[in-house]
C-alpha positions as CSV (number, residue, x, y, z in Angstrom):
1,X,0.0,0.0,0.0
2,X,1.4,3.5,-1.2
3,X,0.5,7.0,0.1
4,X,1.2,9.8,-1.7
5,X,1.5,13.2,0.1
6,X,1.3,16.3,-1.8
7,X,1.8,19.8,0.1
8,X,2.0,22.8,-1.9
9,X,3.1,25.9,-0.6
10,X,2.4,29.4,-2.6
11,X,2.4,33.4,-2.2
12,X,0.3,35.8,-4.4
13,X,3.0,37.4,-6.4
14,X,4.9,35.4,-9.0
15,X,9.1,36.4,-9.1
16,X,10.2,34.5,-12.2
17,X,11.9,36.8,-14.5
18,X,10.9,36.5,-18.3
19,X,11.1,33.6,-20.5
20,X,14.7,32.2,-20.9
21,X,15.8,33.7,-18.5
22,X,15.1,31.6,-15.2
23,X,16.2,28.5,-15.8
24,X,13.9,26.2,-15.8
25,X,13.5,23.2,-13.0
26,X,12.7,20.2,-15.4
27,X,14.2,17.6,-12.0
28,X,13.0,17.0,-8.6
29,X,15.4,17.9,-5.9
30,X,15.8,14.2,-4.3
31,X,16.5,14.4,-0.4
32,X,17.4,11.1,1.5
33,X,15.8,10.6,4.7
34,X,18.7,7.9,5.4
35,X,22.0,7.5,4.1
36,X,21.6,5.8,0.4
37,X,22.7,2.5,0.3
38,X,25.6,1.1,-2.4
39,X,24.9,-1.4,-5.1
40,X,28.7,-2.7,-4.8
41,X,28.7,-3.0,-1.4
42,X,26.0,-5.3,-1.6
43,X,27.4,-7.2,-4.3
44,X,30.8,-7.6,-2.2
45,X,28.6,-8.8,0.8
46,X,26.7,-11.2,-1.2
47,X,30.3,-12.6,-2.5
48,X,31.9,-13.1,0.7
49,X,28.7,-15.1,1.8
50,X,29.4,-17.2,-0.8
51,X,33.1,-17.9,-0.3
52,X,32.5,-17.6,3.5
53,X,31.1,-21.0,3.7
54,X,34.0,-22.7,1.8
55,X,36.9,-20.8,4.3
56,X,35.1,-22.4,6.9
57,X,34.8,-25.7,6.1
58,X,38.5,-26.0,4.8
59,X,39.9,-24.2,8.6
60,X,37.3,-26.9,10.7
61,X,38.0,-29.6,8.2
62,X,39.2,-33.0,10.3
63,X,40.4,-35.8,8.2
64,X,40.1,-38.5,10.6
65,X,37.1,-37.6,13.0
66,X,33.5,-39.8,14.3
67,X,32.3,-36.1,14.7
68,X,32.9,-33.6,11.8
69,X,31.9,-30.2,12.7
70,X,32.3,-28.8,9.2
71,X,29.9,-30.5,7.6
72,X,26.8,-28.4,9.8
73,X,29.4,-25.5,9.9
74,X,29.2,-25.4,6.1
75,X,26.0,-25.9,5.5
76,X,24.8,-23.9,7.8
77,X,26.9,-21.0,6.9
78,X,26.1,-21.8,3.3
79,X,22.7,-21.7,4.0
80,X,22.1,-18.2,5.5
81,X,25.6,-16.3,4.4
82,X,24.7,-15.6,1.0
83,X,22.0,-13.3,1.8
84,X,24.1,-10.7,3.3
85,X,23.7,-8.5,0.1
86,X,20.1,-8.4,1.0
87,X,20.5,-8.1,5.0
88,X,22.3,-4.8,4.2
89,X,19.6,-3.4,2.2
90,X,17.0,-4.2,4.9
91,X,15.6,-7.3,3.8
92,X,15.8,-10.7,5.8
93,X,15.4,-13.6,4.5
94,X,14.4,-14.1,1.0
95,X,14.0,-16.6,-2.2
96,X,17.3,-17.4,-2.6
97,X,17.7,-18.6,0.8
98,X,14.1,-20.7,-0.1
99,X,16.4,-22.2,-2.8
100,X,18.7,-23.3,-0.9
101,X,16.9,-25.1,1.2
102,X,14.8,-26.6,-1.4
103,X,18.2,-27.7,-2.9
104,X,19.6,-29.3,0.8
105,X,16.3,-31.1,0.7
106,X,16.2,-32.2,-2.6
107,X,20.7,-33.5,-1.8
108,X,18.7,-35.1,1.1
109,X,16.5,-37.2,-0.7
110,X,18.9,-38.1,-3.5
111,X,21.6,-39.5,-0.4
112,X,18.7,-41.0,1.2
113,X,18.4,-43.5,-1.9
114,X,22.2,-43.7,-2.5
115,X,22.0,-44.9,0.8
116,X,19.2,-47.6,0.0
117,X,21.2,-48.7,-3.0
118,X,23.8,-49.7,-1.1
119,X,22.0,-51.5,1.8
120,X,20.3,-53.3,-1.0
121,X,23.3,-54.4,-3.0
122,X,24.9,-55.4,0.9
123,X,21.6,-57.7,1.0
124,X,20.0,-56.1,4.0
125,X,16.0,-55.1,4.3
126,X,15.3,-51.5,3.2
127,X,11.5,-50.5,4.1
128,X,10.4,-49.5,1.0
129,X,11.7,-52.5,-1.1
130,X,14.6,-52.4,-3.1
131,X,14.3,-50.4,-7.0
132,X,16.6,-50.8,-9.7
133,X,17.0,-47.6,-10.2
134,X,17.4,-46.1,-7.0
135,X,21.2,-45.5,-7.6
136,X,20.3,-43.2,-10.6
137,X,16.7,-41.7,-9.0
138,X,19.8,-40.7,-6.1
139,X,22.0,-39.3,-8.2
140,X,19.5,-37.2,-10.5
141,X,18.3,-35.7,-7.3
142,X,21.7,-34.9,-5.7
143,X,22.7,-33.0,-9.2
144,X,19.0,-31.1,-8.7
145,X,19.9,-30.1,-5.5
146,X,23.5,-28.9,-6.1
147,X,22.2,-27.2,-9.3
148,X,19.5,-25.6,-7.5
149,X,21.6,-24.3,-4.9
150,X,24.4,-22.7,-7.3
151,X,21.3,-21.0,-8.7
152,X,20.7,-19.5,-6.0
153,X,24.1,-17.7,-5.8
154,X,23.6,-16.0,-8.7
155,X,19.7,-15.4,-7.6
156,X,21.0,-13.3,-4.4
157,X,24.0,-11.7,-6.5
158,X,21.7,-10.2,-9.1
159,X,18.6,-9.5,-6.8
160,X,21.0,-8.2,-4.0
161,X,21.1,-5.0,-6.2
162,X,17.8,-4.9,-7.0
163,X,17.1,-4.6,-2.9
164,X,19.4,-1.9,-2.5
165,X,17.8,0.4,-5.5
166,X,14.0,-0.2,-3.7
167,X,15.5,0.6,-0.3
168,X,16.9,3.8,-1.9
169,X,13.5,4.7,-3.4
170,X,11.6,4.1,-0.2
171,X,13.5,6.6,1.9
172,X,14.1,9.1,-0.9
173,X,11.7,12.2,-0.6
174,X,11.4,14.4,-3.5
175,X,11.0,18.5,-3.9
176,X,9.4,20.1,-7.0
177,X,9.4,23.6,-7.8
178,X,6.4,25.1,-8.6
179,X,5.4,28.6,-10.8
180,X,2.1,28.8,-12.3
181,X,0.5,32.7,-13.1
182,X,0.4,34.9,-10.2
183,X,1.9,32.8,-7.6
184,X,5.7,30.7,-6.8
185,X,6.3,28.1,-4.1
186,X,7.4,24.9,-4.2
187,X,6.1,21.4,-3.5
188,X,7.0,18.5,-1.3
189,X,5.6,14.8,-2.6
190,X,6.6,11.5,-0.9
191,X,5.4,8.3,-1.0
192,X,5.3,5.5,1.6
C-alpha cells in the first residue's frame, strides 16, 4: 500500500523573471531521509557469503574424526551467508535462501536412496523395497539439488542489487518547484 503526500506551498506574487531567463527546473530535488545504500557493497557482501562458507569448512575440516563439525558449519553458513547482500539493504530472508533449502532437501533425498542402494546391494531389508533404479533416482536428485543451490548464488547476487535500488527509493523524498500565473512556491511529494 502506497500514500502519496502532496503539500504545496504558494504566495500571491509570481518572481520569475521573463522567459529564458530563469532557468527552468525540469528535475525533482531528491533528499534522503537515510544514508543511500551502495549497489557494490551489496554485491561484495553477497560474494563473501558465498566464499564464507568454503573458508570455513576447509579451517574446521578433520580428516580422521566420528564427529565432523564442518559439515553443519558449512552448510549452515552456506545456508544463511549468501544473503548478506540483502540483509544490508534491509531485507531478511528471501528466495534465494528458499532455494537453498529446497536444494539441501532435494541433496537429502537423492543421499537417502544412494544410501538404500547400497543397503540393497549389501543384501539387508530397506523399508520400501529395493528399485533398480534407486542409484540413478539418487544421483539425479543430488545433481538437482547442487544445481538448484548454485542457482541460488547467482539469484541473491543479481537481486542483492535490485534490494538496494528499492531501499533507496523508499527513503528518498522528492522536492518540486512550482510557478504557475500569479503565484511561486514549491512542492513537497513522498510516497510511503
Amino acid at each position: 500500500m502506497k500514500v502519496a503526500v502532496l503539500l504545496v506551498f504558494a504566495g500571491t506574487t509570481a518572481w520569475a523573471g521573463p522567459p529564458g531567463v530563469t532557468a527552468p527546473i525540469d528535475k525533482p530535488i531528491e533528499v534522503h531521509a537515510t544514508r543511500p545504500k551502495h549497489e557494490s557493497t551489496a554485491t561484495v557482501l553477497t560474494l563473501a557469503g558465498i566464499a564464507a562458507p568454503f573458508a570455513l569448512t576447509y579451517l574446521t575440516y578433520e580428516p580422521n574424526t566420528d564427529n565432523p563439525m564442518y559439515v553443519p558449519i558449512g552448510g549452515i553458513t552456506g545456508l544463511v551467508l549468501p544473503a548478506m547482500g540483502h540483509w544490508y539493504s534491509g531485507r531478511i530472508g528471501g528466495y534465494g535462501m528458499l532455494m537453498r533449502l529446497g536444494g539441501l532437501m532435494s541433496a537429502m533425498v537423492g543421499l537417502s536412496y544412494l544410501d538404500d542402494a547400497d543397503r540393497c546391494a549389501r543384501g539387508e531389508q530397506v523399508p520400501d523395497g529395493c528399485l533398480a533404479n534407486d542409484r540413478a533416482i539418487g544421483r539425479v536428485a543430488i545433481a538437482l539439488g547442487v544445481a538448484t543451490w548454485a542457482g541460488s548464488w547467482g539469484y541473491d547476487v543479481f537481486s542483492a542489487r535490485r534490494e538496494v535500488r528499492r531501499y533507496n527509493r523508499r527513503t528518498t523524498v522528492q522536492i518540486v518547484p512550482v510557478i504557475a500565473h500569479n503565484m511561486t512556491g514549491f512542492a513537497i511529494g513522498g510516497a510511503f
